[in-house]
C-alpha positions as CSV (number, residue, x, y, z in Angstrom):
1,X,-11.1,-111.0,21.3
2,X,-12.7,-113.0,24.1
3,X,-10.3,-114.0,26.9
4,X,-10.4,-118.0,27.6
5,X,-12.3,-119.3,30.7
6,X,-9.8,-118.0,33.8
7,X,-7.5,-120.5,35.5
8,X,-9.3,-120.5,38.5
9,X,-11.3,-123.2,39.3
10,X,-15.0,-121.9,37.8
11,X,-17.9,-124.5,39.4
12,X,-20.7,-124.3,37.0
13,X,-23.9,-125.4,36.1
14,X,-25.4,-126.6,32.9
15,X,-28.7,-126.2,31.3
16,X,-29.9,-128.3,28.5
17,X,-33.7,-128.3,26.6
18,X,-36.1,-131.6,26.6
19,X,-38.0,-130.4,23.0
20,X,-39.5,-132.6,20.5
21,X,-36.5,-132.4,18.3
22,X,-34.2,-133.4,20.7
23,X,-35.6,-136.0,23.5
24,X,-35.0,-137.2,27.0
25,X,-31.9,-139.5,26.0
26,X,-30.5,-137.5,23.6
27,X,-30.2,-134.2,25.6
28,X,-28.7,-136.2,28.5
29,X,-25.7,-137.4,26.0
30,X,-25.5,-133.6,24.5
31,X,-25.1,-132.7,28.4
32,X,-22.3,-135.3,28.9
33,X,-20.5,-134.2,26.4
34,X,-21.0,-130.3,27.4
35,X,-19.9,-131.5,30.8
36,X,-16.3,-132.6,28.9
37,X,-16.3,-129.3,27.4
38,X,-16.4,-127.4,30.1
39,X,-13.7,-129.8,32.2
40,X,-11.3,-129.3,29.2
41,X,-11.9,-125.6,29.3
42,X,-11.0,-125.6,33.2
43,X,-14.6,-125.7,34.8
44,X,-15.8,-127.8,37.3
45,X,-19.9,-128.8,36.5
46,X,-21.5,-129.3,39.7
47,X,-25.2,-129.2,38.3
48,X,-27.4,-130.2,35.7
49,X,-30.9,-128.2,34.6
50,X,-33.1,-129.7,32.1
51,X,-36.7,-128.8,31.0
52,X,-39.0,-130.4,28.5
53,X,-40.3,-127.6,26.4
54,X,-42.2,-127.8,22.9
55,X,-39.5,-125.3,21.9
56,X,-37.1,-122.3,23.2
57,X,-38.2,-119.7,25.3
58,X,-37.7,-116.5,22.7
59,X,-36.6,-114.3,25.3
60,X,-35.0,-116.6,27.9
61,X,-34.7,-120.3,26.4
62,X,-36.6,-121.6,29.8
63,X,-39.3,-120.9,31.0
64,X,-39.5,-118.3,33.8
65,X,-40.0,-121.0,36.6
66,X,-36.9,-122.8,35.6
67,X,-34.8,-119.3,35.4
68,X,-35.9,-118.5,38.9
69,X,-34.7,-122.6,40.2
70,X,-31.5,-121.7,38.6
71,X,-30.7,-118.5,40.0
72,X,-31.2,-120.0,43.5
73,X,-29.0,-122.5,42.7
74,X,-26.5,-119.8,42.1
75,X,-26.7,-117.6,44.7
76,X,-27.4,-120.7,47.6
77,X,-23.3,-122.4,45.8
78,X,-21.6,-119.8,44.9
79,X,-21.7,-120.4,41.1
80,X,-19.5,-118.5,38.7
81,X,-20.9,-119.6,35.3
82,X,-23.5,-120.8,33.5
83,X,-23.7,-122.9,30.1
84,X,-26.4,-123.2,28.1
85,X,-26.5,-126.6,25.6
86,X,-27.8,-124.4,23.0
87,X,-26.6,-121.5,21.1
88,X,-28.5,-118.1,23.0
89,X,-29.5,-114.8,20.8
90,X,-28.2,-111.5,21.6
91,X,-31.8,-110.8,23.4
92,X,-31.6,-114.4,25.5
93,X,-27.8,-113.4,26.5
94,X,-29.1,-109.9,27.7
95,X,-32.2,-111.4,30.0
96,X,-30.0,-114.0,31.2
97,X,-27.5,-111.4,32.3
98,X,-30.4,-109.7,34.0
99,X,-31.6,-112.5,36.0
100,X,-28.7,-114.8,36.7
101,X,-25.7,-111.9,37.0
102,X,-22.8,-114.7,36.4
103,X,-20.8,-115.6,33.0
104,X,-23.0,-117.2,31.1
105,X,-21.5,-119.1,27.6
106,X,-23.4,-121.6,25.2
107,X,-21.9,-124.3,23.7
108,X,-20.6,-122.4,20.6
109,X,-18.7,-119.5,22.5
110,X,-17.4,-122.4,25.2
111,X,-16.1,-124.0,21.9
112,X,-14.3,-120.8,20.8
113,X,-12.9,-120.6,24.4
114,X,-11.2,-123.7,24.2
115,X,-10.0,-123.1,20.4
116,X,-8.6,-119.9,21.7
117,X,-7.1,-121.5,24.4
118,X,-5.0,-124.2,22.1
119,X,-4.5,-122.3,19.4
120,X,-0.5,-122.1,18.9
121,X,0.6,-121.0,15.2
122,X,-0.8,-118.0,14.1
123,X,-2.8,-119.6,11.7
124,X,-4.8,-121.4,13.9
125,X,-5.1,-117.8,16.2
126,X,-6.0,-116.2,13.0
127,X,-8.9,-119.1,12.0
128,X,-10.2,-118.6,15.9
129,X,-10.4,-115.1,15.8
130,X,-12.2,-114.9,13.0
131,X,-14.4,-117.5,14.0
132,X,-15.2,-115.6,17.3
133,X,-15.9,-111.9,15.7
134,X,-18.1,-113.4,13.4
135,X,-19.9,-115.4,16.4
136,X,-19.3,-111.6,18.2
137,X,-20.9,-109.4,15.6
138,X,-24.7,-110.6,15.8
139,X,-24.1,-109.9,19.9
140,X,-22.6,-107.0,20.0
141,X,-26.1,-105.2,21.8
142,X,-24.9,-107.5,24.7
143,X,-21.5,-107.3,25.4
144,X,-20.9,-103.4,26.3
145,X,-22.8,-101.4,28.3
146,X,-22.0,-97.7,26.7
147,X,-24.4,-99.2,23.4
148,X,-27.5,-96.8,24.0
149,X,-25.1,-93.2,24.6
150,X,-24.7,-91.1,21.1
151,X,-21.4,-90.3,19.9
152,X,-22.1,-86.6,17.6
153,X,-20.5,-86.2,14.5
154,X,-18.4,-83.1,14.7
155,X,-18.8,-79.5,15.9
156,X,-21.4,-78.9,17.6
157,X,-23.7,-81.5,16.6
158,X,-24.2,-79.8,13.0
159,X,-24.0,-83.3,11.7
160,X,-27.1,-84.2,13.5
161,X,-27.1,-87.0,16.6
162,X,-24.1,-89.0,14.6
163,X,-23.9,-92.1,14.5
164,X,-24.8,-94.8,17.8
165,X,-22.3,-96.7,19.2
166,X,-23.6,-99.9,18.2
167,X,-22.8,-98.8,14.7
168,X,-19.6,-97.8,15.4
169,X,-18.2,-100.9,16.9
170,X,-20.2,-103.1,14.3
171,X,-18.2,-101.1,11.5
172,X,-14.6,-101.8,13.4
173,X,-15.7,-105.3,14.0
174,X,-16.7,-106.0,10.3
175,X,-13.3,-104.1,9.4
176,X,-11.7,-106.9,11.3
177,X,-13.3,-109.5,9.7
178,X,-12.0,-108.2,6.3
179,X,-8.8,-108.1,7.7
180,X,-8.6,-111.8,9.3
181,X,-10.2,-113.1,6.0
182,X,-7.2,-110.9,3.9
183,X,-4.7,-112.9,6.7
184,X,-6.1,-116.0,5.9
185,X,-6.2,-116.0,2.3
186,X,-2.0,-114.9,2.3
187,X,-1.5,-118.0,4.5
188,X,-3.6,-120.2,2.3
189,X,-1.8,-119.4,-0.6
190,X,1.4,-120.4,1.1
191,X,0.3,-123.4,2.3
192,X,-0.9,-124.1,-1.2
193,X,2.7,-124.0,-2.8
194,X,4.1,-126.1,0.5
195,X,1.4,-128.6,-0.9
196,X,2.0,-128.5,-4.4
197,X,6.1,-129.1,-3.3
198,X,5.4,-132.6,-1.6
199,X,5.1,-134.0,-5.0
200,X,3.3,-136.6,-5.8
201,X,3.2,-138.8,-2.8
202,X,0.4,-140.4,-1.8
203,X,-1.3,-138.5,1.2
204,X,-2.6,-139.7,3.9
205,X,-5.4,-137.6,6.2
206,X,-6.5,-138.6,10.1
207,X,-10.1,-137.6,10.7
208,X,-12.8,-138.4,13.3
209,X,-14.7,-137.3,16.3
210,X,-12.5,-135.3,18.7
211,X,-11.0,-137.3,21.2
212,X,-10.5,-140.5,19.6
213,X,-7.4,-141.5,19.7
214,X,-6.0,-139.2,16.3
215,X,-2.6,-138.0,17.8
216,X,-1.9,-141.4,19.7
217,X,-2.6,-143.0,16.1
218,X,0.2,-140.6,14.1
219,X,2.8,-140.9,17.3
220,X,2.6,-145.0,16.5
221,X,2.6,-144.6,13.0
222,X,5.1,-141.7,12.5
223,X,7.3,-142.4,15.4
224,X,6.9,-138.4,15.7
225,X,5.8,-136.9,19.1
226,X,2.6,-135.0,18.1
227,X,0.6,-133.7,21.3
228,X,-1.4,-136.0,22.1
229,X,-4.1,-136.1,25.8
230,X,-7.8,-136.9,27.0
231,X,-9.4,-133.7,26.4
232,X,-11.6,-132.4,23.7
233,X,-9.7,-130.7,20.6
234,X,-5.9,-131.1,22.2
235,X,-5.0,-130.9,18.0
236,X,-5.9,-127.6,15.9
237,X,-3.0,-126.9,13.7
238,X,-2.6,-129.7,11.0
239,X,0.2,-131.6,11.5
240,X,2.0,-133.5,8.4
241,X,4.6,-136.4,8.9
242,X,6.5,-138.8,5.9
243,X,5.7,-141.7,7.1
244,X,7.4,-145.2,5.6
245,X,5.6,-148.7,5.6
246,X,8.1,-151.4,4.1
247,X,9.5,-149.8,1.4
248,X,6.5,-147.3,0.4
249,X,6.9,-143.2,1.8
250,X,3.4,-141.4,2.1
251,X,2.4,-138.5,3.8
252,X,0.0,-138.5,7.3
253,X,-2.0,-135.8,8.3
254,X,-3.2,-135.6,12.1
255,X,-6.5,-133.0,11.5
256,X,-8.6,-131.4,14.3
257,X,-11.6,-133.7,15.7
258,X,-15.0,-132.9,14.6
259,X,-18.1,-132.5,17.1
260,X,-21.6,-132.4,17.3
261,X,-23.0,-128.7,16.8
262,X,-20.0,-128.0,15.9
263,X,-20.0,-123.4,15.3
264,X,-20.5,-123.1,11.7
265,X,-18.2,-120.5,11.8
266,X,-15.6,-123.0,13.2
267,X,-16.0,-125.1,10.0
268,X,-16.0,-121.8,8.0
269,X,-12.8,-120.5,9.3
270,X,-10.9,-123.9,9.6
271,X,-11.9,-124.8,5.8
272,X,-8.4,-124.0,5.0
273,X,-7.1,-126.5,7.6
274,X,-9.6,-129.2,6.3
275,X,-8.0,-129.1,2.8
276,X,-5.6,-131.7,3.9
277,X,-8.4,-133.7,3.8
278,X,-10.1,-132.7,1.0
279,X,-6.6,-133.1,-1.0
280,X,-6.0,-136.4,0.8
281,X,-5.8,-139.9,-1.0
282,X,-7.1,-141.8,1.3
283,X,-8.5,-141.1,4.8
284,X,-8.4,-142.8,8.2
285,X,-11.5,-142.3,9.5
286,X,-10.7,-143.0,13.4
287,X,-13.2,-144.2,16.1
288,X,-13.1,-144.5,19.6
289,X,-15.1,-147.7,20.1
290,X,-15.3,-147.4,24.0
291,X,-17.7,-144.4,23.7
292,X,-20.9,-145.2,24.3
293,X,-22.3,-143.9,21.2
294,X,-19.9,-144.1,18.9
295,X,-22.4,-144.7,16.6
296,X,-23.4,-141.3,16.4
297,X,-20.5,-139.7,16.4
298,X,-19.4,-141.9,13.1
299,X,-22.6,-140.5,11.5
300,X,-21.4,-136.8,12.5
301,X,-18.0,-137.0,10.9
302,X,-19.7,-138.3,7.7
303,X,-22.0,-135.3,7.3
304,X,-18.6,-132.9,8.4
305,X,-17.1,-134.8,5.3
306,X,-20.0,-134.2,3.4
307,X,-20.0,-130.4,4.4
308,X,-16.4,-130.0,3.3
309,X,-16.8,-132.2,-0.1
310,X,-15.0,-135.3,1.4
311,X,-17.3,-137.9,1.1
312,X,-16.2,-139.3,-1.9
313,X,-12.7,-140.3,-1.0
314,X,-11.5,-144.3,-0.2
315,X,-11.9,-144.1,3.6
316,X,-10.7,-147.3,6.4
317,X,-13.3,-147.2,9.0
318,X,-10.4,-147.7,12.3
319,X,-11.9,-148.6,15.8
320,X,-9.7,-147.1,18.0
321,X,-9.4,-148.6,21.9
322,X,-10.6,-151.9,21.9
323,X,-8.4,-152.3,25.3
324,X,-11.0,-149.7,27.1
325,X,-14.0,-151.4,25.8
326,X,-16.0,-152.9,28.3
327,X,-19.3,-154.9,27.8
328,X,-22.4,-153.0,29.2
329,X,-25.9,-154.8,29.7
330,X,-28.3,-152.1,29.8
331,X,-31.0,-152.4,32.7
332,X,-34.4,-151.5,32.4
333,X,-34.4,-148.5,33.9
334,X,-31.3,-147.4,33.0
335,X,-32.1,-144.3,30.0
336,X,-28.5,-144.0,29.2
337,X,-27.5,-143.9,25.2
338,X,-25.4,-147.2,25.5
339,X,-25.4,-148.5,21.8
340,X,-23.7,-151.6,22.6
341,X,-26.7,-152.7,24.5
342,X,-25.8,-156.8,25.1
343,X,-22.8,-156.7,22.5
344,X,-19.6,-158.1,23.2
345,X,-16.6,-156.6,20.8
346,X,-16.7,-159.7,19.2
347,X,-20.2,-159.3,18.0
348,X,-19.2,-155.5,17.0
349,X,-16.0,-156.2,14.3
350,X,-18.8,-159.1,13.0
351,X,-21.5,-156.5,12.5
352,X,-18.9,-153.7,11.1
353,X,-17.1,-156.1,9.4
354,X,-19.5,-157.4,7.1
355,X,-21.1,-153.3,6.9
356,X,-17.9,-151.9,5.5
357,X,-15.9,-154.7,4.0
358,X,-13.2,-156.4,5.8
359,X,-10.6,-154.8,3.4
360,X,-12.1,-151.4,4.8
361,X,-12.6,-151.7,8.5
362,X,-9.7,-152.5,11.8
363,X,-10.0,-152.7,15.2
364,X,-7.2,-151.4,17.3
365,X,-5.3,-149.8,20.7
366,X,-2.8,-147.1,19.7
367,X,-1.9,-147.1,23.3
368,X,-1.3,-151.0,23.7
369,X,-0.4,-150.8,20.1
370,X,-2.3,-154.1,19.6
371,X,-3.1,-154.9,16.1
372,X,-1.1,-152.2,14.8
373,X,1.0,-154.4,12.4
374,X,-2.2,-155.7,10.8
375,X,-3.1,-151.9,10.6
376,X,-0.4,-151.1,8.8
377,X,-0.2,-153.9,6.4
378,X,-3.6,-152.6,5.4
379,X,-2.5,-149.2,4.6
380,X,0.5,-150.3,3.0
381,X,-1.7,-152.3,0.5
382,X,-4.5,-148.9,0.2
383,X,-1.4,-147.0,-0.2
384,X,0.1,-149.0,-2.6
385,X,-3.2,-149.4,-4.7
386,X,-3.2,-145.9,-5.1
387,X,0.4,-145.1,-5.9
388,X,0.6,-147.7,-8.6
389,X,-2.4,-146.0,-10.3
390,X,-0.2,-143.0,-10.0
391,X,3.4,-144.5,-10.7
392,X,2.3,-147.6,-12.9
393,X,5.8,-148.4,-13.7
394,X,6.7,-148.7,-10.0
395,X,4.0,-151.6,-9.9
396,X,7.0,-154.1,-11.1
397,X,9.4,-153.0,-8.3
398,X,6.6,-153.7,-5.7
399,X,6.0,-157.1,-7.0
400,X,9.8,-158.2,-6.8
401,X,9.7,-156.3,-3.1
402,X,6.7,-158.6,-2.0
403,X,8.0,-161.7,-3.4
404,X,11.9,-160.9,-1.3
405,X,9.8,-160.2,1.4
406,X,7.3,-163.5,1.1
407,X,10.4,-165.7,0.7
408,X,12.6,-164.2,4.0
């Protein structure tokens, strides 16, 4: 499928929308967070487009005035690519081509670039590749130029003008599909029995907005050496550790990070990934407290949960890197999203504390590994809670553990 964005250093530009749906503020934090994107996918932004519009242009997303600004841009620096905020139709792809005459990616295909770049197992390259045909097939008018030439069908054309190519290759690609999908399914079912053999442990399932501090968190916990680094989705492939607290085993799951807009397809194809944590116990819902608008990104994991049927589980709200939080007084005319406006942390485990219920909410650094024993005292207990509802008799042996341990 689509080759990842070349090792070469790639500057680029990127164009986000102003629309009544989406304002000023917002579309500038959408546009930081596209800027990550493309840095973890090897690009260097160098410029920023934005135009209020009261919705899409249909056949080029911005207006023809803007278009014309940004083709100058390219041709005056020497830019390579362009990426759009928003996900382009087959037509806006093909008069964008026209105009511009560089790569141009939205935010979904940039997605799939870096999924295809960190995909390792062939699980994971089998969920990506699906993911990117069925982003492919609606765009297939775009992406070769042979489309509009007839292929006949035999003889000398006694089957009439045969079939176009478009056709064709939308009949191979579908084929694929099948193919991944029939992939997938064999691989599922294995990794249903490997479920079905851990027993009964309790299970244990990382989630949270990608780059939060997931990986760091199971290292700490699991003493394992699970790739861990500051860029956007450095974890795909589920990753399953025994992990022992005290006395009590349970198993950890380290899941890829969720994002805003992120490609349905994405969530389609990893579904089989996500049923760690729709089979999980208990989940560790992880959040990077020194973002800005963390927030919001809370808010998106909840509706990812939702969309997967994983709301309803006993979830620990964990604030992640209190050591890089810093306390921001907004100025006037500063528009940036800062959600912390005038908060000091201190003010911020009071207000979450008393939201979720101290029994439900932490506030850590997985690199300074400050608070972590707290942290794990409170899992223990969550842990415990739910194992003695599944082991009841075990509920005797923890009591005699505590009591050892209370009087050492």
């Amino acid at each position: 499928m689509y080759n990842t964005i070349e090792e070469q250093i790639e500057k680029t530009i990127l164009v986000g929308l102003i629309t009544p749906q989406q304002d000023e503020q917002k579309c500038r934090e959408y546009l930081d967070e596209l800027a990550f994107l493309a840095e973890t996918a090897g690009a260097v932004p160098v410029k920023r487009f934005v135009q209020r519009l009261d919705s899409p242009n249909p056949r080029t997303i911005v207006g023809t005035g803007k278009l014309q600004e940004i083709r100058d841009y390219i041709e005056d620096n020497d830019i390579s690519l362009v990426i759009f905020d928003d996900d382009l139709t087959a037509k806006q792809l093909k008069n964008l081509d026209d105009v511009l005459k560089v790569k141009i990616l939205d935010r979904t295909s940039l997605i799939l670039n870096i999924f295809a770049d960190r995909a390792q197992t062939a699980h994971a390259k089998i969920q990506v590749e699906l993911a990117q045909y069925q982003y492919f097939l609606p765009r297939l008018t775009r992406l070769w130029t042979h489309l509009e030439r007839q292929r006949g069908g035999g003889g000398v054309n006694l089957r009439g003008p045969g079939e176009t190519q478009i056709e064709s290759d939308r009949r191979i690609v579908l084929d694929k599909i099948a193919q991944l999908k029939r992939e997938l399914q064999r691989i599922d079912k294995q990794k249903t029995v490997q479920r079905s053999n851990r027993g009964k442990m309790v299970r244990v399932a990382l989630v949270g907005y990608t780059n939060v501090g997931k990986s760091t968190l199971m290292n700490a916990l699991s003493k394992s050496e699970v790739f861990a680094e500051n860029k956007l989705f450095a974890t795909l492939d589920t990753t399953v550790r025994k992990v022992i607290i005290d006395n009590l085993p349970f198993l950890l799951s380290d899941t890829v990070g969720f994002i805003r807009k992120l490609p349905h397809d994405l969530v389609e194809s990893f579904k089989s990934t996500l049923d760690e944590v729709r089979e999980a116990d208990l989940l560790l819902h992880v959040v990077d407290i020194s973002h800005p608008t963390f927030e919001e990104q809370i808010e998106v994991v909840n509706r990812t949960l939702e969309e997967i049927k994983a709301n309803d589980k006993p979830i620990i709200l964990v604030f992640n890197k209190i050591d890089a939080f810093t306390y921001v007084k907004k100025d006037e005319d500063d528009l940036s999203p800062i959600k912390r406006e005038n908060l000091s942390l201190e003010d911020l485990k009071n207000t979450w504390m008393s939201k979720m219920n101290q029994d439900n909410c932490i506030f850590i650094s997985a690199t300074e590994r400050s608070n972590m024993e707290t942290f794990k005292e409170l899992v223990y207990e969550k842990v415990k809670e739910i194992h003695i509802t599944r082991f009841p008799y075990n509920d005797f042996l923890f009591q005699k553990y505590d009591e050892l341990t209370d009087n050492e």
